[in-house]
C-alpha positions as CSV (number, residue, x, y, z in Angstrom):
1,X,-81.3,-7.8,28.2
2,X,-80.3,-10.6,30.9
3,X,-76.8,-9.7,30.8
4,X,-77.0,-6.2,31.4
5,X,-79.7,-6.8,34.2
6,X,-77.1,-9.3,36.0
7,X,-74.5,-6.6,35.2
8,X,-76.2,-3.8,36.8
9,X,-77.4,-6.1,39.9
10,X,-73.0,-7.4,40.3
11,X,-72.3,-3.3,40.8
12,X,-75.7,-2.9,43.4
13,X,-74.0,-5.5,45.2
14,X,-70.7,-4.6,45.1
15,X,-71.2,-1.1,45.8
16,X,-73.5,-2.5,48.8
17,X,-70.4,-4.6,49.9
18,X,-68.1,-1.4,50.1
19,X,-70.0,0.8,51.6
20,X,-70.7,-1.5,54.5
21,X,-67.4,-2.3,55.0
22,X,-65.9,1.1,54.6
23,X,-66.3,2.2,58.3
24,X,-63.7,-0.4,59.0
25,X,-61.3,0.7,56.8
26,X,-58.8,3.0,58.0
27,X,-57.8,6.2,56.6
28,X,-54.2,5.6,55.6
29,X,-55.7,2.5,53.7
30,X,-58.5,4.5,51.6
31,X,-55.3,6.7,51.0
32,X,-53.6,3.3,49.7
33,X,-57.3,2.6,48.0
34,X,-57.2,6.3,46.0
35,X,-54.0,5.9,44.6
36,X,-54.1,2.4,43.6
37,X,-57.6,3.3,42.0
38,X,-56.0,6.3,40.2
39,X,-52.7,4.3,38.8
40,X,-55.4,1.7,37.4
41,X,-57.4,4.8,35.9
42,X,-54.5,5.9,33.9
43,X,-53.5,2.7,32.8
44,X,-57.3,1.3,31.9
45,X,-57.3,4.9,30.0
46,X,-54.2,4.2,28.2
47,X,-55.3,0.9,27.5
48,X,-58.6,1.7,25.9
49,X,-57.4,4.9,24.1
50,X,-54.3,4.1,22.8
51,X,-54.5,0.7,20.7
52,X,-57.1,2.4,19.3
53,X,-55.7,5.4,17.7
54,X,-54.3,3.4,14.9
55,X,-57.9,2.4,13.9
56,X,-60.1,5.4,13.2
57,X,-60.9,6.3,10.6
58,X,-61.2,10.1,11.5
59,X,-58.3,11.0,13.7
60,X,-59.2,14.5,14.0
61,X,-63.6,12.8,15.4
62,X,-61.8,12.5,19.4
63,X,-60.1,16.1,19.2
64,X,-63.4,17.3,18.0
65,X,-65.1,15.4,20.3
66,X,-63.6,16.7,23.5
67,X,-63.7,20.4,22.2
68,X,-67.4,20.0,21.1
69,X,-68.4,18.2,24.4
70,X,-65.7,20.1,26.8
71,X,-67.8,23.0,25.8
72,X,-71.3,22.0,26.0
73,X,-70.5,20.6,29.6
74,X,-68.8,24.0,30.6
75,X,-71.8,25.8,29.4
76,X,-74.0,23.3,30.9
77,X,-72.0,23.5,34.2
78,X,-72.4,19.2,35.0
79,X,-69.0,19.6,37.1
80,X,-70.9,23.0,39.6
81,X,-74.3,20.9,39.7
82,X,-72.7,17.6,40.6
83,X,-70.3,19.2,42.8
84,X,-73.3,21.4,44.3
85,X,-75.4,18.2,44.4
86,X,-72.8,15.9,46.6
87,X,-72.2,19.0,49.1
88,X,-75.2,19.9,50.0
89,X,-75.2,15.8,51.2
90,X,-71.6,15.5,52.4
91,X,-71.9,19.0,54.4
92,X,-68.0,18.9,53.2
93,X,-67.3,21.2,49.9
94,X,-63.8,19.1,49.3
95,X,-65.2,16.0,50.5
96,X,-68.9,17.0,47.8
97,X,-66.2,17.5,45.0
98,X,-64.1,14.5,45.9
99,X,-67.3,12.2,45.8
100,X,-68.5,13.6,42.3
101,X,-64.8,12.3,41.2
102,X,-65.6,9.1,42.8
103,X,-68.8,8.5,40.6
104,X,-67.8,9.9,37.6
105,X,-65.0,7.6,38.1
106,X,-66.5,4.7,38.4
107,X,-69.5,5.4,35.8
108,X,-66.5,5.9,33.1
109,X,-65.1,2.2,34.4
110,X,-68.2,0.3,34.0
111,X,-69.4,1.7,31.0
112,X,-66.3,2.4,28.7
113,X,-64.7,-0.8,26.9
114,X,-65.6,-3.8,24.5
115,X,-67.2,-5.8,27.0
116,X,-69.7,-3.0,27.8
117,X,-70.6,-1.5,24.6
118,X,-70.2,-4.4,21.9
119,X,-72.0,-7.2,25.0
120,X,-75.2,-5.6,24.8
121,X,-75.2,-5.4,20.8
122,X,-74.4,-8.9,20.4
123,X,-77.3,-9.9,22.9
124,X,-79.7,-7.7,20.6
125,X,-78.4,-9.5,17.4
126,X,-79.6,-13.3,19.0
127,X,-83.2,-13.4,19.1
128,X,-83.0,-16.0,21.8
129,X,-80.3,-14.5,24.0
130,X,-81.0,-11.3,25.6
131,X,-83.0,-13.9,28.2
132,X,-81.2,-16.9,27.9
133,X,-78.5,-17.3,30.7
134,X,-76.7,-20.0,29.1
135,X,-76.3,-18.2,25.6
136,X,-72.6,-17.4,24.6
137,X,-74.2,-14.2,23.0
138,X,-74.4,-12.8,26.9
139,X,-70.7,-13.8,27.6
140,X,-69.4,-10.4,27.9
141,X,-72.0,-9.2,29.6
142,X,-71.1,-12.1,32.4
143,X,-67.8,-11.2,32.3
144,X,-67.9,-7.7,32.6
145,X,-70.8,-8.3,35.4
146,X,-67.5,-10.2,37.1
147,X,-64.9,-7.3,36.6
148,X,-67.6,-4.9,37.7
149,X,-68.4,-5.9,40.9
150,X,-64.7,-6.0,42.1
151,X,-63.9,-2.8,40.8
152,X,-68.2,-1.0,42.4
153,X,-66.5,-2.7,45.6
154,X,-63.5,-1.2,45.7
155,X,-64.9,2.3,44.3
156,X,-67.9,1.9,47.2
157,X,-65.4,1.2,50.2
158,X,-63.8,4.2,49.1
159,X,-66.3,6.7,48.2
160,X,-69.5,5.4,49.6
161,X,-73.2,5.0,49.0
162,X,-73.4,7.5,46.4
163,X,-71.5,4.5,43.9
164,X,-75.4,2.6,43.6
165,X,-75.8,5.5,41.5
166,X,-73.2,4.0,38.5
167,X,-75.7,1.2,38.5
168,X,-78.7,3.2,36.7
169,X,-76.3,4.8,34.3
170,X,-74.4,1.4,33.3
171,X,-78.2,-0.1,32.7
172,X,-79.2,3.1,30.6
173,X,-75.8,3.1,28.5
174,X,-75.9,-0.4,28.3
175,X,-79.8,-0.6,27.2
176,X,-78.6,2.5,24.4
177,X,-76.3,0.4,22.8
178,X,-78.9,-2.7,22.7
179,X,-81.3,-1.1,21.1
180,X,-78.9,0.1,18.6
181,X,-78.4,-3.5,17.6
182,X,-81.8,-4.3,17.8
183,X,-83.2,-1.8,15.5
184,X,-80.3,-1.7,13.3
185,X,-79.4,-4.9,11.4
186,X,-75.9,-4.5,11.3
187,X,-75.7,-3.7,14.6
188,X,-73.1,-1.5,16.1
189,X,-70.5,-0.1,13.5
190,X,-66.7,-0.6,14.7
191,X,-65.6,2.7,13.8
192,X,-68.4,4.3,16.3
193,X,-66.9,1.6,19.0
194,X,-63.4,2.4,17.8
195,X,-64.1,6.0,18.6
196,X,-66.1,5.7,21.9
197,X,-63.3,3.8,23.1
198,X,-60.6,6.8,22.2
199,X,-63.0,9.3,23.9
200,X,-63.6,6.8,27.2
201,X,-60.2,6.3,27.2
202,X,-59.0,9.9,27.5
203,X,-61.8,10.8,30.5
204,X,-61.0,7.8,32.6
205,X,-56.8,9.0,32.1
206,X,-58.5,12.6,33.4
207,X,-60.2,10.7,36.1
208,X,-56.9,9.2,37.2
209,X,-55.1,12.6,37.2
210,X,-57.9,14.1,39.5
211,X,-57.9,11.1,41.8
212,X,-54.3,11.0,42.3
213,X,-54.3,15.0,42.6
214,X,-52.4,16.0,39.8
215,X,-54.6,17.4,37.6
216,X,-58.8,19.0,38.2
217,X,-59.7,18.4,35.0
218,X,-63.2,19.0,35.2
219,X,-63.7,15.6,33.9
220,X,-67.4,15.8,34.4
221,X,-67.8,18.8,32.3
222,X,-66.1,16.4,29.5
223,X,-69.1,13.5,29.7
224,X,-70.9,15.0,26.8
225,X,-68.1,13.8,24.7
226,X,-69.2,10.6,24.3
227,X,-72.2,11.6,22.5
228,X,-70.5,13.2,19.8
229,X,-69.2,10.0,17.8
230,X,-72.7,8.4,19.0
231,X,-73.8,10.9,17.0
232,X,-71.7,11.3,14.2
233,X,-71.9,7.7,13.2
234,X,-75.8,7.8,13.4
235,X,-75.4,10.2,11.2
236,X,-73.4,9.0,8.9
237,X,-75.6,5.7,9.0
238,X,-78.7,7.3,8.2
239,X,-77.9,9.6,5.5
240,X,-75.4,7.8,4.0
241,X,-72.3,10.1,3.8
């Protein structure tokens, strides 16, 4: 568990580190920060869901996905009570709905990719290093600890405070997928990281698209899609079909 503790503490202070320093940045340079931060969204996207494709298994589990979760978010409303939740704050409707972006943005970059989902399984599989710092079994934990506290940074000088909040959900997804490979011998199966990284993939392009302002896709309302091939393939584990 060390590595996703020092991951969660990089983004705290990251996040810390851009929102102190974002009073000094000016407004035609967060303008520079959004777009750079939504042309990196669509290509991380791509990047994640793409190579990918090839590999699953069930081609058809990411369509489903994104209906089945698009739906139970929209019923749910996650994108109203977000958006409700960072107004009431901001005192700004546009700038409330902007912020959400911003978090859901940044939740979807720390948490979708191999380093964060297969990192904590590997330090569940080696008795010794979930607390070992030197372990290589906590090397993409490290390294992903590294990425994220550029990126919380960057996120925080442009959006604010409200980024510490990525750091709670990073240590809950994170501790998920640990205990996945602790109580399961074989750890993680491929196809279910395979098909997380299709889903992840697709919201942080629909992150990008919001960002940039090309597209309101509601991306929040589409979280609950990564819990479909979570479930699938626990499923499928347990029962055997």
């Amino acid at each position: 568990m060390l590595g996703t503790i020092v991951n969660t503490c990089t983004i705290i202070l990251g996040s810390t580190f851009g929102a102190l320093v974002r009073s000094g940045i000016g407004e035609k340079y967060k303008k520079t920060l959004f777009d750079g931060l939504g042309l990196c969204c669509l290509v991380l996207g791509m990047n994640a869901s793409l190579p990918n494709m090839a590999k699953s298994e069930f081609p058809v589990l990411f369509i489903l996905s994104l209906a089945i979760g698009g739906l139970i978010g929209t019923k749910l409303n996650l994108a109203g009570r977000i958006e409700r939740q960072t107004t009431s704050s901001s005192k700004n409707p546009s700038a409330g709905k902007e912020v959400s972006s911003g978090l859901v943005t940044g939740c979807l970059l720390y948490c979708i990719g191999t380093f964060s989902i297969v990192g904590p399984v590997l330090s569940a599989l080696s008795p010794t290093a979930g607390w070992s710092w030197g372990e290589s079994a906590n090397t993409f934990l490290y390294t992903n600890a590294t990425l994220d506290f550029v990126s919380s940074a960057v996120l925080a000088a442009s959006y604010g405070w409200i980024m510490l909040l990525a750091a709670p959900v990073l240590f809950c997804w994170q501790t998920m997928f640990y205990l996945i490979g602790y109580f399961c011998a074989g750890g993680m199966p491929e196809p279910m990281r395979v098909e997380l990284s299709i889903v992840g993939g697709v919201l942080i392009i629909s992150s990008g698209l919001s960002i940039l302002g090309i597209k309101d896709c509601k991306t929040v309302n589409l979280l609950p899609s990564l819990l479909v091939p979570i479930v699938f393939y626990l499923l499928k584990m347990f029962l055997n079909f």
